[in-house]
C-alpha positions in Angstrom: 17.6 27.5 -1.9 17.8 29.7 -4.7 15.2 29.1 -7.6 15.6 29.9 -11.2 13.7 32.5 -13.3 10.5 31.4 -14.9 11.7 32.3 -18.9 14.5 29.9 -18.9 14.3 26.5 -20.6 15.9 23.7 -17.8 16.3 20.3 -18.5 15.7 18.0 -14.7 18.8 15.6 -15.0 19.2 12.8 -12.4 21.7 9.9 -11.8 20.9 7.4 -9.7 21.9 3.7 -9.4 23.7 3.8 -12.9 20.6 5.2 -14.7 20.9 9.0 -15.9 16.7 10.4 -16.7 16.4 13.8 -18.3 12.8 15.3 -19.1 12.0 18.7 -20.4 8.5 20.1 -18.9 6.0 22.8 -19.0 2.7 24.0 -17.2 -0.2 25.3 -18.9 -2.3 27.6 -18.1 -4.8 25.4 -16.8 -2.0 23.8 -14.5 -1.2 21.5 -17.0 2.1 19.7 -17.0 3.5 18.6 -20.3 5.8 16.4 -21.1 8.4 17.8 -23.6 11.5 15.7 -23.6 12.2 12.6 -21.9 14.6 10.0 -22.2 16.8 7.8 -19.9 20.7 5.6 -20.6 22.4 3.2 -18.1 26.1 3.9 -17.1 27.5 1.0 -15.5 29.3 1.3 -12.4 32.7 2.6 -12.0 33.2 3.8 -15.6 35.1 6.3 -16.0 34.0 10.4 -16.5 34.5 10.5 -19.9 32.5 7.4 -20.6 29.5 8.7 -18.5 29.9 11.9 -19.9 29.2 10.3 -23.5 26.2 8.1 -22.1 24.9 11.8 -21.6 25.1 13.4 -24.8 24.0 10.6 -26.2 21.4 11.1 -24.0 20.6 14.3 -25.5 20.6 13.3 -29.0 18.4 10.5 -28.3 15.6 12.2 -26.6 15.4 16.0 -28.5 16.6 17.8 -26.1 16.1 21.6 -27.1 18.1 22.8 -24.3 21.8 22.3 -22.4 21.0 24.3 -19.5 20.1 21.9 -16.6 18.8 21.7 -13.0 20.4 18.2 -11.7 20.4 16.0 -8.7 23.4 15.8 -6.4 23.2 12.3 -4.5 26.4 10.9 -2.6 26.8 9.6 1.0 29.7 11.8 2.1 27.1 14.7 2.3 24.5 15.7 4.8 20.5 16.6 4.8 19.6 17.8 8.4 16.8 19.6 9.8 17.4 22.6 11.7 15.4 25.0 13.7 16.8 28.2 15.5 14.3 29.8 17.9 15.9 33.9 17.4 18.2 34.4 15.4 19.1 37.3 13.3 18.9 37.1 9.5 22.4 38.1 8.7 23.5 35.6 11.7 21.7 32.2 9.7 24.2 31.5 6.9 27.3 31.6 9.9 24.8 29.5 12.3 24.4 27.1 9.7 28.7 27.1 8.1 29.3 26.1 11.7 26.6 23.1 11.7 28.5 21.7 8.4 31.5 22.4 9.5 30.9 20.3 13.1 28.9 17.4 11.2 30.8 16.8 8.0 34.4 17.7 10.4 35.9 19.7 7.6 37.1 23.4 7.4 34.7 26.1 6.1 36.5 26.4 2.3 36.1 22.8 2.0 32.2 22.7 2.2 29.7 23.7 -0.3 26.3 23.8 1.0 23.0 25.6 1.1 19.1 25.5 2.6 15.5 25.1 2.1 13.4 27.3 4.5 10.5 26.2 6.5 7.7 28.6 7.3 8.5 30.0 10.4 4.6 30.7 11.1 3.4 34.1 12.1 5.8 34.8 14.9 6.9 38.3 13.9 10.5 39.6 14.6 11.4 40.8 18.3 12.5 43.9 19.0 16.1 42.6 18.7 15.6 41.8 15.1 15.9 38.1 16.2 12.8 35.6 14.9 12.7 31.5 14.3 14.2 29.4 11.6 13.9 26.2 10.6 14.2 24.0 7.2 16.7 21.6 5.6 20.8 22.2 5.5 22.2 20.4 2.6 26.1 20.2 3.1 29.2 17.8 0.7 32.5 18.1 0.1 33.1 21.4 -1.8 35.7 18.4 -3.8 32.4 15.9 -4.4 30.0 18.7 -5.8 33.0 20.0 -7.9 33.6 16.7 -9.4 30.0 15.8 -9.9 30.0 19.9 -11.8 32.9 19.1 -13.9 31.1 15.7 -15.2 28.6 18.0 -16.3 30.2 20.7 -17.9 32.4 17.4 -19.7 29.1 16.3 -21.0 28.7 19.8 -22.5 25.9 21.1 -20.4 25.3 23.9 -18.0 24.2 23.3 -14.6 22.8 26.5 -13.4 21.2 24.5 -10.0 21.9 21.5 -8.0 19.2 20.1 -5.9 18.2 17.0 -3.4 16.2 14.0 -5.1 13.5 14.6 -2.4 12.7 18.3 -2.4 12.4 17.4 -6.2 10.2 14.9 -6.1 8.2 17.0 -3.3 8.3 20.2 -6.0 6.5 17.6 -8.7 3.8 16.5 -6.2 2.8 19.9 -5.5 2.8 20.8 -9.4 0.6 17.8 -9.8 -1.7 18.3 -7.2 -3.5 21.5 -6.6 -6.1 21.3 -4.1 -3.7 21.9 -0.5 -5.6 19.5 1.3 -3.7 17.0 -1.5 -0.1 18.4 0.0 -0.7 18.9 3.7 0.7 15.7 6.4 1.9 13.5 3.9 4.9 11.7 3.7 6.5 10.6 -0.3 8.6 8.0 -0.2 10.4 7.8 -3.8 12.7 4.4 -4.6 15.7 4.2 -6.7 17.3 0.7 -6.5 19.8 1.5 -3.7 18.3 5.0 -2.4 15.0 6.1 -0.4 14.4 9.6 -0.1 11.7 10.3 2.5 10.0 13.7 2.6 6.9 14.9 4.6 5.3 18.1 3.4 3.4 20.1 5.6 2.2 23.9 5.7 2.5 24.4 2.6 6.1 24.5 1.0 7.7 23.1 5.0 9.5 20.1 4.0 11.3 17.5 6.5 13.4 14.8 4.9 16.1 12.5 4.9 17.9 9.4 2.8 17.9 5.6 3.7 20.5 3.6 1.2 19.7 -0.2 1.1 21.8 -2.7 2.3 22.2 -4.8 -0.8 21.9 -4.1 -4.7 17.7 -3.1 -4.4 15.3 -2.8 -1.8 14.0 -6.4 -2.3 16.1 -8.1 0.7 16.2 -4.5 2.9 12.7 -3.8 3.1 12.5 -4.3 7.2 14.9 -1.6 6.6 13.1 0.4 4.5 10.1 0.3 6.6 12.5 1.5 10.2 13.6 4.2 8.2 10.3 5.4 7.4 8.8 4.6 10.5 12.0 6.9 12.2 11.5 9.6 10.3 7.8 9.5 11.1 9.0 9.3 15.2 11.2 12.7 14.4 8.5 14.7 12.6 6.2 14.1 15.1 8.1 14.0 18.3 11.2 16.5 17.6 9.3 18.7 15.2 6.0 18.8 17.5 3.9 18.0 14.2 1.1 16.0 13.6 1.9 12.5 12.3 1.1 12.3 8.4 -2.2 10.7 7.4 -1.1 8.4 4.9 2.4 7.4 3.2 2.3 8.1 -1.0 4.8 5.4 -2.5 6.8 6.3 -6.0 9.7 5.1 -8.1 11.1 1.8 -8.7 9.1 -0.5 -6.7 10.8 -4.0 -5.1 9.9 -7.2 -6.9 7.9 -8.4 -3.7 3.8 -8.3 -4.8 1.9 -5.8 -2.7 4.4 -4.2 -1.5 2.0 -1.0 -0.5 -0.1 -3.4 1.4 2.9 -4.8 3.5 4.6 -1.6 4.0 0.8 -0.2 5.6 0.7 -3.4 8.3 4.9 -2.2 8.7 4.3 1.2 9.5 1.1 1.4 10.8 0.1 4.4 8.4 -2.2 4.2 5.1 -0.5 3.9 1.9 -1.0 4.7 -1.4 0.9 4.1 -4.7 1.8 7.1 -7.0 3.0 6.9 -11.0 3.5 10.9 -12.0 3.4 10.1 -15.4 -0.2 9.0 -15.1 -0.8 12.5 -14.7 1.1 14.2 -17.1 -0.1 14.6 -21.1 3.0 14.0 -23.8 3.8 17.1 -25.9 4.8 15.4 -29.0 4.8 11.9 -30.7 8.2 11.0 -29.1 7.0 11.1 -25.5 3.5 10.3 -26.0 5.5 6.9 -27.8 7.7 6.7 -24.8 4.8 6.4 -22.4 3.3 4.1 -24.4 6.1 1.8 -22.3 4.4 1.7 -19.1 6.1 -0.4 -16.6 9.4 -0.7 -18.5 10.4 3.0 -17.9 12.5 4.3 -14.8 11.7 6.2 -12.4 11.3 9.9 -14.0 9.9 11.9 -10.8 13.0 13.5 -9.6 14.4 14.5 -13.2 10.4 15.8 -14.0 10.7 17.8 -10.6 13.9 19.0 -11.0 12.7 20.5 -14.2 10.0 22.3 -12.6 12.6 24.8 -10.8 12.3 27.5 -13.2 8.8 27.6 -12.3 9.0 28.7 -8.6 9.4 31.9 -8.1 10.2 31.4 -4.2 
């Protein structure tokens, strides 16, 4: 995927489940991460562009926000996430190897689809004589008509969007900002909750990602967590079986937990695999008295990961 240079100012907006969060961040020297600008507004269901488009600069009033450049989350069901892996392949043959793989899952013509990729290291198998070596990562494909839409609600709301992104290579990009040692970022799996979404991502060698989306069957999580748990526990069974990867060591919970009391304890005896609960903005310190307030909120906030990791774009200089 293409990453943003380090001097510009991004805002990480995210819009999920009728909630829009933007935050504003920065890393120190010292590895860091500040808290610059946060804020959050609900948009009820359905409402029409212009209406959500006012939520967000009202947004942006409300919260400080410095900047109208922005790195934001695209989430809708009529797209794909899949994990691919070509064993030779020539560089300049990937991006037609991949257009056909859209075209043959989402079963639309090729100036139709709007996608892009995430790559996996590929290990140190060095190119063959023929040019050809392996490539694997994640294929993000929509609707060219979907991402247009969801661009044109932006640009509405009077921002720039310079960078879309997935909610879970976001939420993977604040993990790794947030923990340093590699050890911390090696075989595990981050499950980060909206009310209605699940992204699932394990990280492993470094920047390798796998992941994919579960949706719940109701309004929340609270009567689809048997679901919840197959999901995770599948795309556990891929990593480690299709992939040839080790299972992850433990499962690292975030976002908007169910109402159901000890829910990391019954989603360990579900899975079979340790788990442990994670609240980034314990580790983050507030820049100024507005978001050092704002935190002050524990437990009432939303979920702030994937608009936090969003923001930290500009700072990978992949």
């Amino acid at each position: 995927m293409s990453w943003l240079a380090s001097e510009e100012d991004v805002v990480g907006l995210d819009m999920s489940d009728g909630i829009v969060t933007a935050t504003r961040v920065r890393i120190g020297r010292d590895g860091t991460l500040s808290l610059r600008n946060a804020g959050w507004v609900e948009v009820p269901a359905g409402v029409a562009d212009r209406e959500q488009a006012a939520a967000i600069r009202r947004l942006w009033r409300q919260s400080g926000m410095t900047s109208l450049t922005v790195c934001a989350s695209f989430r809708g069901r009529s797209g794909t996430v899949r994990y691919f892996k070509y064993p030779a392949l020539k560089r300049d043959e990937l991006e037609s190897a991949l257009r056909l793989e859209a075209e043959e899952t989402l079963q639309l013509p090729p100036a139709e689809i709007a996608l892009d990729w995430h790559l996996n290291p590929a290990g140190p198998a060095a190119a063959s004589v023929t040019g050809s070596r392996p490539y694997e990562g994640l294929l993000v494909a929509a609707p060219r008509k979907d991402v247009d839409e969801f661009l044109a609600l932006l640009r509405m709301a009077g921002l720039y969007p310079v960078t879309l992104d997935l909610g879970a290579t976001a939420v993977c990009n604040l993990f790794c900002a947030l923990h340093s040692e590699p050890k911390a970022t090696q075989e595990v799996c981050l499950v980060h909750l909206t009310r209605q979404c699940a992204d699932i991502a394990v990280l492993f060698e470094g920047r390798g990602i796998y992941a994919r989306t579960v949706y719940a069957r109701g309004k929340d999580w609270d009567a689809s967590l048997d679901l919840l748990a197959e999901g995770i526990k599948e795309a556990l069974k891929y990593y480690e079986f299709k992939l040839r990867r080790s299972p992850p060591g433990r499962i690292v919970l975030a976002g908007r937990m169910p109402a159901r009391s000890g829910v990391d304890t019954w989603m360990q005896t579900a899975t079979g695999v340790p788990v442990e609960m994670w609240d980034p903005l314990q580790q983050v310190v507030a820049a100024s008295r507005r978001v050092k307030h704002l935190l002050t909120r524990a437990g009432q906030l939303p979920p702030m990961a994937i608009s936090m990791g969003l923001a930290l774009r500009r700072y990978d200089d992949a």
